[in-house]
MDTraj code that builds the backbone (N, CA, C; nanometers):
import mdtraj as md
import numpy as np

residues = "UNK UNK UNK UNK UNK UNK UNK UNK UNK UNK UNK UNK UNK UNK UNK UNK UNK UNK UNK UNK UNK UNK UNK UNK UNK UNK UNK UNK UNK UNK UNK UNK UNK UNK UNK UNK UNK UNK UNK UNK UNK UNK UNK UNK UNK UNK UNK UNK UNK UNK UNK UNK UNK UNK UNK UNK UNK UNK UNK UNK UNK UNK UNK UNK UNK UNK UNK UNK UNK UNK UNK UNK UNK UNK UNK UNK UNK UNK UNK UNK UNK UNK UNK UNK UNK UNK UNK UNK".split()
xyz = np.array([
    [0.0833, -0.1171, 0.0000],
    [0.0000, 0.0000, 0.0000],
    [0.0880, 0.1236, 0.0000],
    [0.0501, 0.1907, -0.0701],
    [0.1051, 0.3511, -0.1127],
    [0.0656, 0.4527, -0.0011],
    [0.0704, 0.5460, 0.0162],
    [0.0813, 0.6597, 0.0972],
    [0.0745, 0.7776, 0.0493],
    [0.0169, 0.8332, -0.0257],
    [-0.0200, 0.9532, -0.0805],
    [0.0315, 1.0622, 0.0729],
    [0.1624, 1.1338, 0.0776],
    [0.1641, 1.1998, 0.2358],
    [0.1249, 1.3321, 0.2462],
    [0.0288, 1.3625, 0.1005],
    [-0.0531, 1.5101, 0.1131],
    [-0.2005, 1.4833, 0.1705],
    [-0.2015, 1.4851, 0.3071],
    [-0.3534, 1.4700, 0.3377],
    [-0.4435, 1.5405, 0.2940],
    [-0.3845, 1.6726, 0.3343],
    [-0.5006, 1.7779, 0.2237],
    [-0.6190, 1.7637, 0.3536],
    [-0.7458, 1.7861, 0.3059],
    [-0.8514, 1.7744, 0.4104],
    [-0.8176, 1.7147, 0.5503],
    [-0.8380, 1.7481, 0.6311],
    [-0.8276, 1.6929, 0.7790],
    [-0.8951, 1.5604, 0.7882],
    [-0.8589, 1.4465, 0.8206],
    [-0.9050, 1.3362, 0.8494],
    [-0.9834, 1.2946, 0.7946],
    [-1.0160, 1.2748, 0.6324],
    [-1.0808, 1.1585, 0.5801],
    [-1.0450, 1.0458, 0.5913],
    [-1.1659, 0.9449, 0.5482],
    [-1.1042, 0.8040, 0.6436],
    [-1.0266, 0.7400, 0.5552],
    [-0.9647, 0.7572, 0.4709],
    [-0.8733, 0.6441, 0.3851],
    [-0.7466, 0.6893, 0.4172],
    [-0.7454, 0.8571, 0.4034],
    [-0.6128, 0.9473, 0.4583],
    [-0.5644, 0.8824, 0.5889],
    [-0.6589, 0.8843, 0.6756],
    [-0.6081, 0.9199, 0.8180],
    [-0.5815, 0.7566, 0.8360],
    [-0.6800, 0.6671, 0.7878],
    [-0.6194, 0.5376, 0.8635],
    [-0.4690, 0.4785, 0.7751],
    [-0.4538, 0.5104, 0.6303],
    [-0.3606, 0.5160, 0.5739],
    [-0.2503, 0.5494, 0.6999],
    [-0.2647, 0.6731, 0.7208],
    [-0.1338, 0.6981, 0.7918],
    [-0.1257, 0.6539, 0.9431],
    [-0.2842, 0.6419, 1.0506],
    [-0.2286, 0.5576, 1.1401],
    [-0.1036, 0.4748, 1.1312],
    [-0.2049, 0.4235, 0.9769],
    [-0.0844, 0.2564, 0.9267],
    [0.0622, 0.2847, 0.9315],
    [0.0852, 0.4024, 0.8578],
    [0.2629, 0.4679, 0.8973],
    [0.3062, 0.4514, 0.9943],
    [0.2231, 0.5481, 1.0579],
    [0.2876, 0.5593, 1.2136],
    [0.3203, 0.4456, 1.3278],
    [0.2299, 0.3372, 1.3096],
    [0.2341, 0.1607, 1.3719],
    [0.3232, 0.1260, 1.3275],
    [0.3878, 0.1150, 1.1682],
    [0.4813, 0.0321, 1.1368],
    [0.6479, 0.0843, 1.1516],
    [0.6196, 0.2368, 1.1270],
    [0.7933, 0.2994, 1.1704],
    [0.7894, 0.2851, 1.3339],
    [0.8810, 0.2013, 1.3514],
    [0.9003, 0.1805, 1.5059],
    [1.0552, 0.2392, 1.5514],
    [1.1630, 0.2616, 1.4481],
    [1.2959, 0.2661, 1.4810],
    [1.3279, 0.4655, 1.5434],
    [1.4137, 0.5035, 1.5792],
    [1.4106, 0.6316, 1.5646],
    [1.4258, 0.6938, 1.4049],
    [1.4841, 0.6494, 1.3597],
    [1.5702, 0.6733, 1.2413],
    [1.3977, 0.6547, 1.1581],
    [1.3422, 0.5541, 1.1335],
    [1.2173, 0.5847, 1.0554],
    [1.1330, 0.6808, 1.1077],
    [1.1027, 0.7236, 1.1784],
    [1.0450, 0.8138, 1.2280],
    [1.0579, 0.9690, 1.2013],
    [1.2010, 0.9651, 1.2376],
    [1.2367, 1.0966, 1.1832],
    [1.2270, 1.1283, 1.0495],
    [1.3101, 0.9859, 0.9393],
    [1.2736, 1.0328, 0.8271],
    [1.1159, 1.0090, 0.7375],
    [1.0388, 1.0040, 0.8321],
    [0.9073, 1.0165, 0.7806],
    [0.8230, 1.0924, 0.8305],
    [0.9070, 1.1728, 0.9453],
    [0.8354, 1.2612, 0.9779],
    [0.9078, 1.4139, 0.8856],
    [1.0076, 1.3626, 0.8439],
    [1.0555, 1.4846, 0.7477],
    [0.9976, 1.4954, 0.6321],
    [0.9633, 1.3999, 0.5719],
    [0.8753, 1.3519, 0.4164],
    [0.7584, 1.4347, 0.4641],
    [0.6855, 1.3847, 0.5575],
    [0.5732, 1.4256, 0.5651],
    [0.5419, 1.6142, 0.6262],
    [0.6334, 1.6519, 0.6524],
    [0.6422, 1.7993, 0.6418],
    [0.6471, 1.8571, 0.5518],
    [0.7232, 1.8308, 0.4904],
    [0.7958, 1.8880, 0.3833],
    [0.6490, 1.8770, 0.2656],
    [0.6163, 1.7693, 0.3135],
    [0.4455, 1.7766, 0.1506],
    [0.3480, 1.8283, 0.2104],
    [0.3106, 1.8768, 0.3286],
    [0.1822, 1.9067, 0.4297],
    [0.1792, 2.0270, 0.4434],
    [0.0492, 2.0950, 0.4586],
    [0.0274, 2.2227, 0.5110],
    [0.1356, 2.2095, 0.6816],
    [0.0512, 2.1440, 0.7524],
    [0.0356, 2.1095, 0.8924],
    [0.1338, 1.9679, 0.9312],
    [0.2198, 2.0087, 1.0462],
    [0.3217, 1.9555, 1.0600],
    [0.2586, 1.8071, 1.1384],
    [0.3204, 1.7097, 1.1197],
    [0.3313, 1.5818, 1.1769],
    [0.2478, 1.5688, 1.2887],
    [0.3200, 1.6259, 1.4100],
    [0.3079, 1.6640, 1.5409],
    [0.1532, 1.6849, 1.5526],
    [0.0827, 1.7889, 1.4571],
    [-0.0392, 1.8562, 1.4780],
    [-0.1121, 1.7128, 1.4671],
    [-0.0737, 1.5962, 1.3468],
    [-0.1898, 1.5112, 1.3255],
    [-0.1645, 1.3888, 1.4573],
    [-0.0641, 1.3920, 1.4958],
    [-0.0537, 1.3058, 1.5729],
    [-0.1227, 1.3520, 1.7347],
    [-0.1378, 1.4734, 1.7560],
    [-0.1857, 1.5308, 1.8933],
    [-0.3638, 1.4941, 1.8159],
    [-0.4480, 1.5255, 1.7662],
    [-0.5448, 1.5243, 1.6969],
    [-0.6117, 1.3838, 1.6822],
    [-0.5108, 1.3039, 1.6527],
    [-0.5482, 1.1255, 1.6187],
    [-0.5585, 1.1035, 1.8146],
    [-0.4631, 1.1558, 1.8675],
    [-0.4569, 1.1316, 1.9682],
    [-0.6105, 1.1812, 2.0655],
    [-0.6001, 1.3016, 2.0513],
    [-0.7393, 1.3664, 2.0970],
    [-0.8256, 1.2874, 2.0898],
    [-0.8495, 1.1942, 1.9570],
    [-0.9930, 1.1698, 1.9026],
    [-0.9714, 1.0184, 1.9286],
    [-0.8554, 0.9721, 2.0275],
    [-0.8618, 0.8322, 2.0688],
    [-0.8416, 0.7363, 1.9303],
    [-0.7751, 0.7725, 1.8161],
    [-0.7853, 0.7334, 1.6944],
    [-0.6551, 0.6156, 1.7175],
    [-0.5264, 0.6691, 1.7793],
    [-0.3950, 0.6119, 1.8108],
    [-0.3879, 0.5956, 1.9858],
    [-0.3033, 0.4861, 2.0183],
    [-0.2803, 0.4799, 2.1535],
    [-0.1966, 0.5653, 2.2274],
    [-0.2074, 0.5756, 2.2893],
    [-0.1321, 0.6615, 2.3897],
    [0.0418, 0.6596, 2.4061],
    [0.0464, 0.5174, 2.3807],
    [0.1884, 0.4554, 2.4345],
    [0.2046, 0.4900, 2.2406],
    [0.1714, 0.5011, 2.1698],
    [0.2243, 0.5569, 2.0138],
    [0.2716, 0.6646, 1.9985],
    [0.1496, 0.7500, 2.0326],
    [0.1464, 0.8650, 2.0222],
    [0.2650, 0.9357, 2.1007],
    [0.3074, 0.8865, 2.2377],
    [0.3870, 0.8852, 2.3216],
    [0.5216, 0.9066, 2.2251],
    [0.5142, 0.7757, 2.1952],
    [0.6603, 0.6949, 2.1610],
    [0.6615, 0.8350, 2.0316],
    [0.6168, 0.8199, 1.9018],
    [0.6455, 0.9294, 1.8429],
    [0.6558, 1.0804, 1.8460],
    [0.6092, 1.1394, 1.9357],
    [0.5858, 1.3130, 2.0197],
    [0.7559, 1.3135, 2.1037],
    [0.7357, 1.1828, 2.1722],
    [0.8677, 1.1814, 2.2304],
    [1.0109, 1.2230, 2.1105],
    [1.0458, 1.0994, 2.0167],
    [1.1227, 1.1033, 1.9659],
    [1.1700, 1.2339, 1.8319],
    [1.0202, 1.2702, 1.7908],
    [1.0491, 1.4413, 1.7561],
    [1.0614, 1.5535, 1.8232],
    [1.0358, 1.5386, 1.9825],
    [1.0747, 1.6487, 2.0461],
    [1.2619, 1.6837, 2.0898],
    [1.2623, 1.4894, 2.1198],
    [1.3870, 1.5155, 2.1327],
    [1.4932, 1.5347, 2.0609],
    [1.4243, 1.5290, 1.9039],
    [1.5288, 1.5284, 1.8007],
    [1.5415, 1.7078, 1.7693],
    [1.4032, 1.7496, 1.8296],
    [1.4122, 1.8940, 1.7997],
    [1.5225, 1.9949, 1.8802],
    [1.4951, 1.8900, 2.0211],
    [1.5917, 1.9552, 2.1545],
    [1.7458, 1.9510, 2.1252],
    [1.7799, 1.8341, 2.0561],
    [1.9120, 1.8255, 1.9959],
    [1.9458, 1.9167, 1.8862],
    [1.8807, 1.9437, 1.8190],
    [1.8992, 2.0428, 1.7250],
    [1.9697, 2.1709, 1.7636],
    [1.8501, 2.2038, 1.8469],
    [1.8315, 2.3360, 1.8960],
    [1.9824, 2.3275, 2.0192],
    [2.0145, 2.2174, 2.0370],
    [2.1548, 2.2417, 2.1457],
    [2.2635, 2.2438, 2.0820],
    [2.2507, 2.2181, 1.9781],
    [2.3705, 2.2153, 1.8491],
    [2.3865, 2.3361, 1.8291],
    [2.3182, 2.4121, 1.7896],
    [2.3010, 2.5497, 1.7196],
    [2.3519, 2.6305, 1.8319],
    [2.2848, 2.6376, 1.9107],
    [2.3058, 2.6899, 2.0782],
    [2.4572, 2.6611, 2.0851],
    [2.5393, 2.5770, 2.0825],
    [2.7225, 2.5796, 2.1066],
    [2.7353, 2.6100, 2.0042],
    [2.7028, 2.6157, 1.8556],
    [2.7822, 2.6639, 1.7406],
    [2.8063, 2.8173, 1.7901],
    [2.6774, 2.8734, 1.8272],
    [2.6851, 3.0376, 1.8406],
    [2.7912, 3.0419, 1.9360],
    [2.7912, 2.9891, 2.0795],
    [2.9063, 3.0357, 2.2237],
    [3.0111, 3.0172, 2.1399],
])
top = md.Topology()
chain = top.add_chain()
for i, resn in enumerate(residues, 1):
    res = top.add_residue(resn, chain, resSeq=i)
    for name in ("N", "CA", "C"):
        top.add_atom(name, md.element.get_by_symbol(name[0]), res)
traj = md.Trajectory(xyz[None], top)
């Protein structure tokens, strides 16, 4: 199955369970990130937003939703500490 990663409309049901399906099967950090970069990069609305939302609406589990919120925040926090010693 394909993945069209322009949702476009907010949660129609082929879109949204399509990408549940993403989000269940990237389990590694490394997939995650790079599918959470794909999927920015083609979207109005960043990753994060659909995953708090699926979450809201009890669509994804908790311990998912978890596991992925986690691993883009902390990839964001690293970023942002990189940049932070380049400048000192």
């Amino acid at each position: 199955m394909t993945l069209s990663l322009n949702i476009g409309n907010f949660f129609n049901d082929p879109s949204s369970h399509a990408l549940v399906d993403e989000l269940r099967k990237r389990t590694s950090k490394e997939d995650i990130l790079d599918f959470e970069e794909k999927f920015n990069s083609k979207n109005e609305k960043n990753l994060h937003i659909y995953i708090s939302r699926f979450l809201k609406n009890r669509s994804i589990s908790r311990g998912l939703a978890s596991k992925w919120l986690i691993t883009i925040i902390e990839n964001k926090e690293s970023k942002i500490n990189a940049l932070q010693k380049l400048n000192n």
